[in-house]
C-alpha positions in Angstrom: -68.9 -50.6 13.0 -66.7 -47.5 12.2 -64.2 -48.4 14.8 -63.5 -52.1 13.1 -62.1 -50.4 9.8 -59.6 -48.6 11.5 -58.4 -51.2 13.8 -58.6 -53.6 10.1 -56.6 -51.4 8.3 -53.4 -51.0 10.9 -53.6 -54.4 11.1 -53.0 -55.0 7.3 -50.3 -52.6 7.4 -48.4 -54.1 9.9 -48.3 -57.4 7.7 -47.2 -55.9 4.9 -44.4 -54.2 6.5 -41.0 -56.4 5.3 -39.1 -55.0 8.6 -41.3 -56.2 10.6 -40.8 -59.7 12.1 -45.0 -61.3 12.2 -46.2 -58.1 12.0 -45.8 -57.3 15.6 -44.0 -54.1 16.1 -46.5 -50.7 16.0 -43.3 -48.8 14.2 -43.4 -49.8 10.8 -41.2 -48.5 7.8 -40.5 -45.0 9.5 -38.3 -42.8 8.1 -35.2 -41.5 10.2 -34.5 -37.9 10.4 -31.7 -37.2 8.7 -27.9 -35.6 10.7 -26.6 -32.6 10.1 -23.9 -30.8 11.4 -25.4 -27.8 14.1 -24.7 -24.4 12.4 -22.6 -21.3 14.1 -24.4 -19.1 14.6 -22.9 -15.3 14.0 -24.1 -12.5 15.9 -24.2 -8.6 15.0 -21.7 -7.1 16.8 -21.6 -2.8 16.9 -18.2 -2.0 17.3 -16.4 1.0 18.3 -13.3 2.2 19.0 -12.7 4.7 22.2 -10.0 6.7 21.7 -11.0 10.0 22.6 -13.9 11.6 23.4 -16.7 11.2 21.5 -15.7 7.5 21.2 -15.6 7.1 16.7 -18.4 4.4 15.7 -16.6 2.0 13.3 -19.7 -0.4 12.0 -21.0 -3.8 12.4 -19.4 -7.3 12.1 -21.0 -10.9 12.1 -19.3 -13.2 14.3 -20.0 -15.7 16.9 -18.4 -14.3 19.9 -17.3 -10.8 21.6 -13.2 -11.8 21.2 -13.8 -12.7 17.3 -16.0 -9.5 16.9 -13.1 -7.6 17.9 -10.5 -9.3 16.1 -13.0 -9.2 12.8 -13.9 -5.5 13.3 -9.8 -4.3 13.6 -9.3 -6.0 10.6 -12.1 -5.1 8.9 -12.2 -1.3 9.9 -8.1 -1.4 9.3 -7.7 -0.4 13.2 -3.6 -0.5 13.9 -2.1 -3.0 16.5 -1.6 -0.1 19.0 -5.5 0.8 19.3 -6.7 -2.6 19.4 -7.3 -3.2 22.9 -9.7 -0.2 22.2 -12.1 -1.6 20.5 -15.8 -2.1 22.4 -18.3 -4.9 21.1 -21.7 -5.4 21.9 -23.8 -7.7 20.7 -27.0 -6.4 18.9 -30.2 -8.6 19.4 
């Protein structure tokens, strides 16, 4: 009987298993996943500056959230501390 073998053979490897007490846990030998620390994740941010009218595209920046983006994107794009508040971010999806 095809069934038998199965039933046989999980069985067998439940005595083998050394952390198994008797053999009578159905979890045997299972490896556990493994912990890592969860990743940032950085966004693409478009950022421009509005200071007049047409408002001057300045580029993109990675960063996790809006308030970094900004702070990134004045230092990146060498805005001075008087514009600053200027600067729009949106997020790109």
């Amino acid at each position: 009987m095809k069934g038998n073998h199965y039933i046989e053979r999980a069985e067998a490897a439940r005595n083998e298993c050394p952390e198994v007490a008797g053999g009578r846990s159905s979890v045997c030998c299972m490896a556990k996943a493994k912990k890592t620390k969860p990743r940032e994740r950085l966004f693409q941010w478009r950022a421009t500056l509005i200071k007049g009218t047409p408002a001057r595209y300045l580029g993109y920046v990675s960063a996790p959230d809006e308030e970094t983006a900004r702070q990134i994107a004045a230092e990146e794009f060498k805005v001075s501390d008087v514009l600053r508040d200027r600067i729009a971010v949106q997020r790109e999806s």
